[in-house]
C-alpha positions as a Markdown table, in Angstrom:
| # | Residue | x | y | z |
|---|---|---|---|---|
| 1 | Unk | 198.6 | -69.5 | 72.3 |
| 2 | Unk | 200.4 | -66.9 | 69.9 |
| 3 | Unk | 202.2 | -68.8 | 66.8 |
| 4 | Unk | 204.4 | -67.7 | 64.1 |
| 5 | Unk | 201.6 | -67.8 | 61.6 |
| 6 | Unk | 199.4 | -65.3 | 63.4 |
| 7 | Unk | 201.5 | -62.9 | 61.3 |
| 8 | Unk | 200.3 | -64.3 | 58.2 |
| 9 | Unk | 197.0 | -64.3 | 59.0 |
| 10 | Unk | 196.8 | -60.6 | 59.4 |
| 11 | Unk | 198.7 | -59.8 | 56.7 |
| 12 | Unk | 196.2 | -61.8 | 54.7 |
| 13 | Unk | 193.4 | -60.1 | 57.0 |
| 14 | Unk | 195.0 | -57.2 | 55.7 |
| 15 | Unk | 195.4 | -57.9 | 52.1 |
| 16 | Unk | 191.6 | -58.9 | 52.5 |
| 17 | Unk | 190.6 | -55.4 | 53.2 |
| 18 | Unk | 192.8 | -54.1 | 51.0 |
| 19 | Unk | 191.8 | -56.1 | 47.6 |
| 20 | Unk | 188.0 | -57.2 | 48.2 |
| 21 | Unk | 187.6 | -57.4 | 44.7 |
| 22 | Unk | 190.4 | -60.1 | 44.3 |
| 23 | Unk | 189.5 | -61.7 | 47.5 |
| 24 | Unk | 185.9 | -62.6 | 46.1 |
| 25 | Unk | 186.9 | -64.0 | 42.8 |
| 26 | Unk | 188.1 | -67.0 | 44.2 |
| 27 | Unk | 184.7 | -67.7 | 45.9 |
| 28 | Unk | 185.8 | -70.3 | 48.2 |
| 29 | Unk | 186.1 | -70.8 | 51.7 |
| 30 | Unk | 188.7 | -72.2 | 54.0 |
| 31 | Unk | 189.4 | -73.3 | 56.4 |
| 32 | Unk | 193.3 | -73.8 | 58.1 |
| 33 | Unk | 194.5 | -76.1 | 60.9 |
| 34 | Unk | 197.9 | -74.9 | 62.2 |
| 35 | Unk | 199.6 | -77.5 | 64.0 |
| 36 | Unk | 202.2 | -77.6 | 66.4 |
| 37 | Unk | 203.7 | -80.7 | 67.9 |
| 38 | Unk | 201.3 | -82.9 | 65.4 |
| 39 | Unk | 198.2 | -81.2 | 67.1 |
| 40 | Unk | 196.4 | -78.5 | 65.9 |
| 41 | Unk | 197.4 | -75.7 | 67.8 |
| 42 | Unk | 194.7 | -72.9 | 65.9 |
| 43 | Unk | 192.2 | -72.8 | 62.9 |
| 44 | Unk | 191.6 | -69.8 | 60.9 |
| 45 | Unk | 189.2 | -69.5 | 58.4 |
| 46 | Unk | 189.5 | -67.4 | 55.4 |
| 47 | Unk | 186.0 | -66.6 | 53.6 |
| 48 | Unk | 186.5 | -65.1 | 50.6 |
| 49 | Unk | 183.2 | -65.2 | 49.5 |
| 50 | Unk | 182.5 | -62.3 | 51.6 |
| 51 | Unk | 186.5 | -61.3 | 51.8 |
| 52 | Unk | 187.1 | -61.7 | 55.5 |
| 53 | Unk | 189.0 | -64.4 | 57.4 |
| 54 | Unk | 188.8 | -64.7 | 61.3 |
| 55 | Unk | 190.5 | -66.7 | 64.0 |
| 56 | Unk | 188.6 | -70.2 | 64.6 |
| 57 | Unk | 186.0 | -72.2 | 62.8 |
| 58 | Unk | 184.1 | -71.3 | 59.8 |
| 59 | Unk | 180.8 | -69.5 | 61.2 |
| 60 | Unk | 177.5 | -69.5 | 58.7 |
| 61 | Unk | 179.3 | -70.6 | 56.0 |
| 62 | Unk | 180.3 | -74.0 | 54.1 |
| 63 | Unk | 183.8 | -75.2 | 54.3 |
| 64 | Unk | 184.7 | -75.9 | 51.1 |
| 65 | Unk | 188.7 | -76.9 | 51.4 |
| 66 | Unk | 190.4 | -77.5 | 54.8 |
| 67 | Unk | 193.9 | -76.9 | 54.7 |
| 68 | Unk | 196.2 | -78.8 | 57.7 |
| 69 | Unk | 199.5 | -77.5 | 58.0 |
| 70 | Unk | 202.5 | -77.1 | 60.7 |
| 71 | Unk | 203.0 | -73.2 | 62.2 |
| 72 | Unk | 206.6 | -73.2 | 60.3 |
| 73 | Unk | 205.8 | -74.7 | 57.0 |
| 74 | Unk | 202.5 | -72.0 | 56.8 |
| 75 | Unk | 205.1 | -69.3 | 57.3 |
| 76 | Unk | 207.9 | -70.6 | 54.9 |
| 77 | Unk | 205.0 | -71.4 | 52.3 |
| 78 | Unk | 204.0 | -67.5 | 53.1 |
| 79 | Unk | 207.5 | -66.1 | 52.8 |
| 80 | Unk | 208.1 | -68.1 | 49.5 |
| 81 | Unk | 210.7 | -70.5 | 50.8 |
| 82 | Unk | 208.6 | -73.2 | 50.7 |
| 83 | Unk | 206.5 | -74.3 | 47.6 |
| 84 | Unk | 202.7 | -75.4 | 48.5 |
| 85 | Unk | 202.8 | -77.8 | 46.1 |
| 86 | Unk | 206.0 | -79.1 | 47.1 |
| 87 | Unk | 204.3 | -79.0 | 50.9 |
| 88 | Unk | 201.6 | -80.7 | 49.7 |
| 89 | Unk | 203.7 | -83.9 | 47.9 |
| 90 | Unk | 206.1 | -84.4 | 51.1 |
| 91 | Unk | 202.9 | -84.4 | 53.1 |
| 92 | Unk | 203.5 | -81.0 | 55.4 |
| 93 | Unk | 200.4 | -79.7 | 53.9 |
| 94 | Unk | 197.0 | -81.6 | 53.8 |
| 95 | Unk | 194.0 | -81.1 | 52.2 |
| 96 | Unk | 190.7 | -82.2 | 52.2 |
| 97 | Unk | 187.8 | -80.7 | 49.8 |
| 98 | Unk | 188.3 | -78.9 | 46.8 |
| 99 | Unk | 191.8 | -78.9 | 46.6 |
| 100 | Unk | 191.2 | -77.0 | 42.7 |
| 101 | Unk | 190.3 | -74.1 | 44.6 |
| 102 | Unk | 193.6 | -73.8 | 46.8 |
| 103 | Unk | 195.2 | -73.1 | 43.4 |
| 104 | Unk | 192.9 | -69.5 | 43.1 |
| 105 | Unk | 194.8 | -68.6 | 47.0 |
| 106 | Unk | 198.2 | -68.2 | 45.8 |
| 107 | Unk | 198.1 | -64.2 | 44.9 |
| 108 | Unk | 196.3 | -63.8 | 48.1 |
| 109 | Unk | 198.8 | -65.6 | 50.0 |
| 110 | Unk | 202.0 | -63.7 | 48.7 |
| 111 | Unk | 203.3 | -61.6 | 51.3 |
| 112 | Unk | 206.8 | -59.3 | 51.2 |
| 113 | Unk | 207.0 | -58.9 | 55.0 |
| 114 | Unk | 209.3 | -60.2 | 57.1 |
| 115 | Unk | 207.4 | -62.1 | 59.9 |
């Protein structure tokens, strides 16, 4: 199933290629549920302690923060229109683990394209 969010994962994909450096000074690793319809539709996992992130679950690795979130609200959150914080207080984004740690994603998460 292709969603609108695929486009933000490989810009972040991307960016993680780009800016390894960056990537690894957060030193976390997560793990997002996209949902569409109220099921998850699609889990990425971003690894940052080695600066990748792949389609599906984490593989060798620890999970420390799973992020749940609807295909739209990932790509207004990408885009800018939609504050994660604000996503996270109205419920539209969940997370379980070390939620801290989300907080160290934000520059990685900027993106200037249009999706």
């Amino acid at each position: 199933m292709s969603l609108q969010s695929d486009a933000v994962f490989q810009k972040i994909i991307d960016g993680l290629k780009e800016n390894q450096a960056k990537a690894k000074a957060v030193n976390g690793v997560f793990l997002y549920k996209i949902t569409k319809d109220g099921k998850v539709a699609k889990e990425w996992t971003l690894d940052c302690k080695s600066a990748k992130a792949y389609e599906g679950p984490a593989q060798g690795v620890k999970v420390d923060t799973t992020l749940t979130v609807a295909d739209e609200d990932m790509v207004d959150i990408a885009l800018g229109k939609l504050n994660p914080q604000a996503a996270f207080m109205k419920g539209k984004l969940k997370i379980a683990g070390n939620i801290m740690l989300t907080q160290k994603l934000a520059p990685l998460l900027k993106t200037d394209a249009k999706l």
